[in-house]
C-alpha positions in Angstrom: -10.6 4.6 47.9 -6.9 3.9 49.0 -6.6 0.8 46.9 -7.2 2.7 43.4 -5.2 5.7 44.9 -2.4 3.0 45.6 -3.2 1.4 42.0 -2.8 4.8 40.3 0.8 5.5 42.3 1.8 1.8 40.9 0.8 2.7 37.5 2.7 5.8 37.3 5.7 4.8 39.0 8.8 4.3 36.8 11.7 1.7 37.4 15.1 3.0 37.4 17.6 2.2 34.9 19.7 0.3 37.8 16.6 -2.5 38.2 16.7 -3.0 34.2 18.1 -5.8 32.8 21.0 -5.2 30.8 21.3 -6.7 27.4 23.5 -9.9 27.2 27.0 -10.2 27.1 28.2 -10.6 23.7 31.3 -10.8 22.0 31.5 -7.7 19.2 32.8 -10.6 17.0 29.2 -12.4 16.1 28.5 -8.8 14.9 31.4 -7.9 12.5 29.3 -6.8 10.1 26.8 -4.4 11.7 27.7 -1.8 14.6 27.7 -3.5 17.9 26.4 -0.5 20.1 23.1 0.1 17.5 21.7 -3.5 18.1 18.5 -3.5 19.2 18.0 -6.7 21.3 14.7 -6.5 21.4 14.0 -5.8 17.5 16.4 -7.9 16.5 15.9 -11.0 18.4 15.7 -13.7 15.5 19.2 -12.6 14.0 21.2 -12.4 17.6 19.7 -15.8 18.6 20.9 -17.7 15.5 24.4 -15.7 15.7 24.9 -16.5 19.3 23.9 -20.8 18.3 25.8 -20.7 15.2 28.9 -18.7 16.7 28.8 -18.6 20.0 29.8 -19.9 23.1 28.4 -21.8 26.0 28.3 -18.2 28.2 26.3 -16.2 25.3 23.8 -19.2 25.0 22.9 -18.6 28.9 23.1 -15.0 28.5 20.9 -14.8 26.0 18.4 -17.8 27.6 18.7 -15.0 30.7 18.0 -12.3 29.2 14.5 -13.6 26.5 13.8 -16.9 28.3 13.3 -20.1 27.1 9.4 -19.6 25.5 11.0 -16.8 23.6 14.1 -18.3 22.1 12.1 -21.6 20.9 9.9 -19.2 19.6 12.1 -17.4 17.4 14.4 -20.4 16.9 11.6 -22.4 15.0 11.2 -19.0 12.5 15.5 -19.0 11.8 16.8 -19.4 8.6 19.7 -21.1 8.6 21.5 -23.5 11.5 24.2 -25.3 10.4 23.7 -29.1 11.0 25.1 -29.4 14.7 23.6 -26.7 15.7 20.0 -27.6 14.4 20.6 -31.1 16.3 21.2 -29.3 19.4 18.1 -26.8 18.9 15.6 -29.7 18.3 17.3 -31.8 21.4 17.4 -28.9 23.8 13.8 -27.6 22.7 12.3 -30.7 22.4 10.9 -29.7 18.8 9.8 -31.6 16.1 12.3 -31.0 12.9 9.3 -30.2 10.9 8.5 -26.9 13.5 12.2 -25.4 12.4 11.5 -23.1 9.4 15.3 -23.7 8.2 15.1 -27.2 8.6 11.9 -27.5 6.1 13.8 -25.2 3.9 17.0 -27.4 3.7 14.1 -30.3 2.7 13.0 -28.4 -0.6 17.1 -28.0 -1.5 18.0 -31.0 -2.7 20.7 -32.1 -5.6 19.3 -32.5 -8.9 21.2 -35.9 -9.0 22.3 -38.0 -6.2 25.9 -38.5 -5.8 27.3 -41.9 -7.5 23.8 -42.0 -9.8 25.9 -41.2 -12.9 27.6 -44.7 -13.5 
């Protein structure tokens, strides 16, 4: 009887604000377009993560790894739709991913030229 009393006082306890992680340090600048302080970072975790590899620094990359975690980040980093060519090198090095798992990367596959350069001799 004291273990589901204890059960029920762990269910119903709340954590405090002060034991909550707070969202990652970013700088206002990868966010120009949209108001900073309305970001949800959990909602809107596919568009900050390919901000934060396009733009960012190496201290938003580890905030951002410290605040979702690695699972999450590959995760969503497979579904983004654009990396420019660096940084797609670096997410399928880091991640250990096949290209092939990177939606932008199979994207970029169906884009190609009509003609290939030096073909119209």
């Amino acid at each position: 009887m004291g273990e589901r009393l204890r059960d029920k006082q762990l269910k119903n306890y709340i954590i405090p604000n002060v034991f909550r992680m707070k969202p990652p340090a970013l700088r206002k600048e990868l966010f120009r377009d949209i108001n900073f302080e309305q970001i949800d970072f959990n909602k809107n975790i596919l568009s900050i993560i390919e901000r934060v590899f396009n733009f960012g620094n190496i201290e938003e990359f580890k905030a951002i790894v410290t605040y979702y975690g690695v699972g999450k980040i590959k995760d969503s980093a497979k579904k983004a739709e654009y990396f420019d060519p660096k940084t797609l090198e670096f997410v399928i090095s880091y991640f250990n991913l096949n290209p092939e798992e990177i939606q932008c990367f199979v994207k970029k596959q169906f884009r190609q030229p009509h003609w290939q350069e030096g073909s119209l001799k």
